[in-house]
VEXTORPA-562028 format. One line per field, with one value per residue (C-alpha): residue in one letter; y, x, z. Coordinates in steps of 0.1 Angstrom, whole numbers. Layout:
code a  ...
north Y  ...
east X  ...
up Z  ...
This chain:
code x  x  x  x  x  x  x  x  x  x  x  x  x  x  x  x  x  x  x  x  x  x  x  x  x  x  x  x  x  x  x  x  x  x  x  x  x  x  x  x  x  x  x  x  x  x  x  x  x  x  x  x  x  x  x  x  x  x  x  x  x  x  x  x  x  x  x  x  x  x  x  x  x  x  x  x  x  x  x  x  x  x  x  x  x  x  x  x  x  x  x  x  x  x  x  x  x  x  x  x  x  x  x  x  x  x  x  x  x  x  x  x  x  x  x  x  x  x  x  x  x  x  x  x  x  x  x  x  x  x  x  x  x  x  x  x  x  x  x  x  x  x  x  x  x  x  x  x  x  x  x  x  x  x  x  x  x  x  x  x  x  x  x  x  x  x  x  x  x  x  x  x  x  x  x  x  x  x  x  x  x  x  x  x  x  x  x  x  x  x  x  x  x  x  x  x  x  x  x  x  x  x  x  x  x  x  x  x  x  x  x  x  x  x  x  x  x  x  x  x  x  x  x  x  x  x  x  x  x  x  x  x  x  x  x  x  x  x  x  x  x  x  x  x  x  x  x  x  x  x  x  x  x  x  x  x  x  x  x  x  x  x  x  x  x  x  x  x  x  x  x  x  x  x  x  x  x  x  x  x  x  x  x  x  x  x  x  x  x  x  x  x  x  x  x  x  x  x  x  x  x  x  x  x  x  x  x  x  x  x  x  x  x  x  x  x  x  x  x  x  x  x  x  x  x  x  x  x  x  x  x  x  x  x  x  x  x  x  x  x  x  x  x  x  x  x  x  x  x  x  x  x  x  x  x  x  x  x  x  x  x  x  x  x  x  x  x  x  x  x  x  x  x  x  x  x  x  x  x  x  x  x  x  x  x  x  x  x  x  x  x  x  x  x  x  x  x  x  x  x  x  x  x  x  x  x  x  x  x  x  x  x  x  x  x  x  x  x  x  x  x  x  x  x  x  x  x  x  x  x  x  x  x  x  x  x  x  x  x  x  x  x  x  x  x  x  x  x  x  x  x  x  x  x  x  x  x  x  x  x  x  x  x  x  x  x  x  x  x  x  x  x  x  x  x  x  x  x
north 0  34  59  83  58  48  85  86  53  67  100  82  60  85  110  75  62  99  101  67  72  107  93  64  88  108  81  67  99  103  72  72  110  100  69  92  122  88  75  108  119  82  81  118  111  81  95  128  109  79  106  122  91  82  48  40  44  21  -5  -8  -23  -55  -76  -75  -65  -31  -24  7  13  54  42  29  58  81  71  65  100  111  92  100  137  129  107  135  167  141  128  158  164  136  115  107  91  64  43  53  20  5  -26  -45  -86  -114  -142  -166  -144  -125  -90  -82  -48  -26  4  18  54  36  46  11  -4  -31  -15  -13  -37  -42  -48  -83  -87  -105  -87  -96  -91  -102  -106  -109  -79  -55  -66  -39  -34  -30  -10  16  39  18  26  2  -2  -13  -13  -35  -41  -57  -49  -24  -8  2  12  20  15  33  22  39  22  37  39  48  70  44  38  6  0  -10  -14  2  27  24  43  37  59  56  59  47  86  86  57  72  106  88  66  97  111  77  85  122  111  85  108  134  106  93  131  138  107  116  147  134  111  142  163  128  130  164  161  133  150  178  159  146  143  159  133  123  159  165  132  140  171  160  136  163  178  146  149  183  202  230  251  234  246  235  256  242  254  255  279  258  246  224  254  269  235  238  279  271  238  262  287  259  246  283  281  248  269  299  280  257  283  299  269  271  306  311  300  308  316  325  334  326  349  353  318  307  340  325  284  299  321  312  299  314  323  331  356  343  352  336  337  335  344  365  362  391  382  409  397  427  438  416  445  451  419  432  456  423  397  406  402  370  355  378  364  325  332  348  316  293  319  321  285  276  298  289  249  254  274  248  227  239  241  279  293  319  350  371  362  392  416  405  400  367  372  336  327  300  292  302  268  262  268  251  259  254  280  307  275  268  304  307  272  283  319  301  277  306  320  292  282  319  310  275  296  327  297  278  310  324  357  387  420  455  450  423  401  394  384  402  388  403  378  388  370  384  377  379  373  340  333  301  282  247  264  266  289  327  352  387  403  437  419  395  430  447  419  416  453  451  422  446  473  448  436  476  483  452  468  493  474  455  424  393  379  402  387  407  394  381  353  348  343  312  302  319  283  272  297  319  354  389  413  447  483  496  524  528  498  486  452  442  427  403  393  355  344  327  295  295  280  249  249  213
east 0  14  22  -3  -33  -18  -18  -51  -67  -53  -70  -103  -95  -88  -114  -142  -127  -132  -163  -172  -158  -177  -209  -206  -200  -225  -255  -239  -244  -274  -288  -278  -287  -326  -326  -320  -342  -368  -361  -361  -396  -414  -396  -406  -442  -448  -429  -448  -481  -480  -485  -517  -536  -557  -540  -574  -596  -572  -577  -610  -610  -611  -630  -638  -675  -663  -643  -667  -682  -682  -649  -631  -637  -628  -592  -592  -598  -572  -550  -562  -555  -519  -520  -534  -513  -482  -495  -471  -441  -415  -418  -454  -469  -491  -499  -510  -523  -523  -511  -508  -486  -509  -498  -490  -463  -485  -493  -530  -545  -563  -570  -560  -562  -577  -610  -619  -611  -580  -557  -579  -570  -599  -595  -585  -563  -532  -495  -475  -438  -406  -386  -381  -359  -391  -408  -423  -405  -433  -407  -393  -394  -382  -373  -366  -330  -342  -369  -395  -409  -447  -472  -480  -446  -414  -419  -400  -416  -415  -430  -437  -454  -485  -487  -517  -515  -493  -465  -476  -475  -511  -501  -477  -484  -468  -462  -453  -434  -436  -401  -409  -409  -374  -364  -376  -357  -322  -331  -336  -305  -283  -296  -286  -254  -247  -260  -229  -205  -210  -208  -176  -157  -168  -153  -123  -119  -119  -96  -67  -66  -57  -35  -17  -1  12  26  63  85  65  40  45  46  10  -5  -1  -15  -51  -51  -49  -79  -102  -99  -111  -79  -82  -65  -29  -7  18  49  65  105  100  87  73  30  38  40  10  -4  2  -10  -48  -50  -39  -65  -91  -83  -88  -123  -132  -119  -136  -170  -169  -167  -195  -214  -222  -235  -255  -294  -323  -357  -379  -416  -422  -454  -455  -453  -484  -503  -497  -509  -538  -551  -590  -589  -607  -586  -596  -580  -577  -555  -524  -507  -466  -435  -409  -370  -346  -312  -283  -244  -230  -194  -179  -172  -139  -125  -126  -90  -74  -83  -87  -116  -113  -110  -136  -158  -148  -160  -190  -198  -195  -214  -245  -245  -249  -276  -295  -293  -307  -335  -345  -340  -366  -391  -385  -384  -355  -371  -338  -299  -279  -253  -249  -287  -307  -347  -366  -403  -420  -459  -457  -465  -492  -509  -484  -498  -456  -444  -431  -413  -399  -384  -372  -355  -336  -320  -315  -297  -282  -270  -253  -235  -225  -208  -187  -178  -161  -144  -128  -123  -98  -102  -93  -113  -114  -150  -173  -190  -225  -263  -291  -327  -360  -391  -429  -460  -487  -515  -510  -529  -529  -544  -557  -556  -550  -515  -512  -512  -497  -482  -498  -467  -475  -491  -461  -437  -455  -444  -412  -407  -420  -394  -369  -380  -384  -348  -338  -353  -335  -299  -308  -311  -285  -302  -295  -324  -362  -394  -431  -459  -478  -445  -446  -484  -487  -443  -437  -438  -416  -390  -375  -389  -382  -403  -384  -395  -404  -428  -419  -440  -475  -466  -452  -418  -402  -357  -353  -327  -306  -280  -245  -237  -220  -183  -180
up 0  -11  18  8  7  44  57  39  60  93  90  80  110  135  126  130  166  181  168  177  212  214  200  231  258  249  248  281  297  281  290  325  332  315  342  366  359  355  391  407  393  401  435  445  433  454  484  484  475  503  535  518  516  545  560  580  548  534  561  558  521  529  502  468  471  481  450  437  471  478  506  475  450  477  482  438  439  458  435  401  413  417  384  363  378  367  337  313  299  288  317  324  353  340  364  404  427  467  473  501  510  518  544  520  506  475  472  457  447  470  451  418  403  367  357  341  311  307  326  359  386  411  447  454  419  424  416  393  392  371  396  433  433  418  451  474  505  531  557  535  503  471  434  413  395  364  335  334  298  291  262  272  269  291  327  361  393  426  463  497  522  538  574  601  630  651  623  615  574  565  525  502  470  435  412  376  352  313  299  263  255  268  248  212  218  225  197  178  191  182  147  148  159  134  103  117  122  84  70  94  80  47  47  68  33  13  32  42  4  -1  30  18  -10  7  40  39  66  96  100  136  148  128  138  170  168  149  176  203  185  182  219  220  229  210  225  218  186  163  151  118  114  74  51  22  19  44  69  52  61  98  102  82  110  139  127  126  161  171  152  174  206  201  186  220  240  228  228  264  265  236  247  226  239  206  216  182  180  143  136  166  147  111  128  147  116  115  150  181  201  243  267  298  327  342  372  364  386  369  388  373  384  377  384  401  400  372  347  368  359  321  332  353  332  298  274  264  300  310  283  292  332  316  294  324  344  316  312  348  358  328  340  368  354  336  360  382  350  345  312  297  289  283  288  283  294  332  336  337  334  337  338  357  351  316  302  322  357  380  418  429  404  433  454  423  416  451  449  415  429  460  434  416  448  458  420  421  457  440  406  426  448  418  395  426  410  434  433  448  450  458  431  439  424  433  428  426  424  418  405  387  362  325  300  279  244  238  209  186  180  217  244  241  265  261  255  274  306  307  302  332  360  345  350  390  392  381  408  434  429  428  463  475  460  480  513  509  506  475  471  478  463  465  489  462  457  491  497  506  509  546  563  535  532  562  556  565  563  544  555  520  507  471  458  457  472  507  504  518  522  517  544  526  537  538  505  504  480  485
């Protein structure tokens, strides 16, 4: 085989393990971090669920002649209210039933949240499991470590045992979670992946073969190089001692690992949040549309004091910190089902409740500055940056009523309404700069929060609403 068809082959070869290798890591992670988000939702659902239902009511269902009877549709009530407010989104809860373990060994149904049909088990119904290991366990909270797969489809299963007044465990409730939703978007994201890996080692082909006929006697010194790139070092270089195309070669690949750099980098900051209002206008032509109000919690967050790192550090430090910085605050937005309204100069503006009318919407605002608060805490700790001034994020939170078209094309922030509580948001974090305090939300946020959060009330005449200081925790740098 001729030199330049091996150079050629071990290009080709290179370019297709990285990507191979990237492609695995990445749906290992992927599949791993889904059966995580999986467990935590089923487990928190049945955990939250078991205290609510009444233990003694539970006790009472004893036979199958009261399967139906106004005790039994009671405490299927209680469950098919938990069933439906988890029922959205990507990981669905499907499935909501008691259970309780029979002398012999076998568990039967007691109660389940199905209104009839095949899926309804009726009181008396024995359990069926895989395995021994997807058993219940009467004493304590359980999640299953694995699928189970029926015909039905793909599911994971989560317990919590149901105690009366005296702590005794009179049956256990499950909860199951539909993860075939899950399943079809990483097998839609194996297919994205292999689609780029075929159109990278084409091109790898195309450009081994124009390589090839330029490279001579550096080739160590350059594989080494592309190899530090496949990696995803790009911010190494390579410094040829010749003057020919050869050294031309060497200054367009340092450009292009500069390219990488710079595009990675800006990879982690750049988030769009597109309204799209002309394109739901242009779906929902023809359509009647109704205005109805919306309660939603706005959180303005402003970074204070970074702009003198710009004369320490330089721009393009300045502008890496700031990358780590935007794409950290917007995780854990979205973490805590908020929305990005705006991500800009040193400001971060989020929704929550825009989607739809979620009753936690404030407790989830607070948790995420709390959140932000803290991250802000770990980055100034690993950045070891010093300052003449402090660096600190101030919060303002308030809830309000917007308006909301509804349509086919799906529901529609008035822009104006939703503009107006952003703006008290603003002034409530203002009054709070001016007190000295991080994190101020409005009474309306924290209405029905103060045996939730630790409030304090602020001394404040400038608004229409009370407001209240959030004492926050010592953040943990661990």
């Amino acid at each position: 085989m001729s030199f330049r068809r091996k150079l050629q082959t071990l290009l080709i070869l290179l370019v297709g393990v990285s990507c191979g290798l990237l492609l695995w890591m990445s749906l290992r992670k992927a599949n791993r971090l889904a059966f995580e988000l999986i467990q935590e939702k089923v487990f928190t659902v049945a955990v939250s669920t078991a205290p609510r239902v009444d233990a003694e009511k539970v006790a009472q269902l004893l036979t199958r002649e009261q399967d139906g009877s106004p005790l039994y549709l009671e405490v299927a009530a209680k469950l098919r209210e938990v069933r439906d407010a988890n029922n959205t989104g990507a990981l669905p809860i499907r499935f909501i039933y008691i259970i309780r373990s029979l002398p012999d060994g076998s568990w039967e149904y007691v109660v389940d949240a199905e209104e009839g049909g095949k899926d309804k088990s009726h009181l008396g119904d024995k359990v069926e499991f895989n395995h021994s290991r997807d058993l219940p366990d009467p004493n304590q909270p359980k999640v299953n470590q694995d699928y189970s797969k029926d015909s039905f489809g793909i599911w994971l299963t989560a317990f919590a045992p149901i105690r009366n007044a005296a702590g005794e465990t009179v049956a256990v409730l499950g909860a199951d979670i539909a993860a075939h939703r899950i399943q079809a978007l990483l097998r839609q994201l194996l297919v994205g992946d292999l689609v780029a890996m075929m159109i990278s080692l084409s091109l790898a082909a195309a450009l081994a073969a124009w390589l090839s006929v330029k490279v001579t006697r550096p080739l160590t010194e350059l594989q080494d190089f592309v190899r530090g790139i496949g990696r995803g070092n790009y911010s190494q270089r390579i410094k040829l001692q010749s003057r020919d195309e050869f050294a031309e070669l060497a200054e367009a690949i340092n450009q292009m690992a500069e390219g990488l750099e710079e595009r990675e980098s800006l990879k982690g900051a750049l988030v769009h949040y597109v309204r799209s209002q002309a394109a739901d206008l242009k779906l929902s032509e023809g359509m009647n549309c109704e205005e109805v109000p919306r309660r939603i919690t706005v959180l303005v967050a402003e970074l204070c004091g970074f702009g003198q790192l710009s004369s320490k550090l330089g721009g393009e430090r300045v502008f890496a910190l700031l990358n780590e910085y935007f794409s950290t605050m917007i995780d854990i937005v979205l973490r805590n089902q908020g929305s990005l309204e705006k991500s800009n100069d040193e400001s971060v503006i989020a929704i929550f409740g825009s989607r739809s009318d979620d009753p936690h919407q404030e407790r989830l605002a607070i948790q995420a500055a709390l959140a932000m608060q803290n991250a802000l805490a770990r980055l100034l700790n690993e950045w070891q940056v010093e300052t003449n001034l402090p660096i600190f994020l101030e919060i303002g939170i308030h809830t309000g009523s917007a308006k909301v078209k509804l349509s086919n094309a799906g529901d529609q922030l008035e822009f104006e309404s939703v503009q107006a509580i952003i703006e008290t948001a603003g002034k409530v974090r203002t009054v709070g700069r001016r007190l000295n305090n991080r994190l101020t939300i409005s009474d309306t946020t924290a209405e029905n929060l103060h045996h939730t959060f630790p409030f304090t009330a602020v001394e404040d005449d400038t608004l229409d609403y009370a407001l209240f200081r959030v004492e926050m925790p010592r953040p943990s740098l661990r």
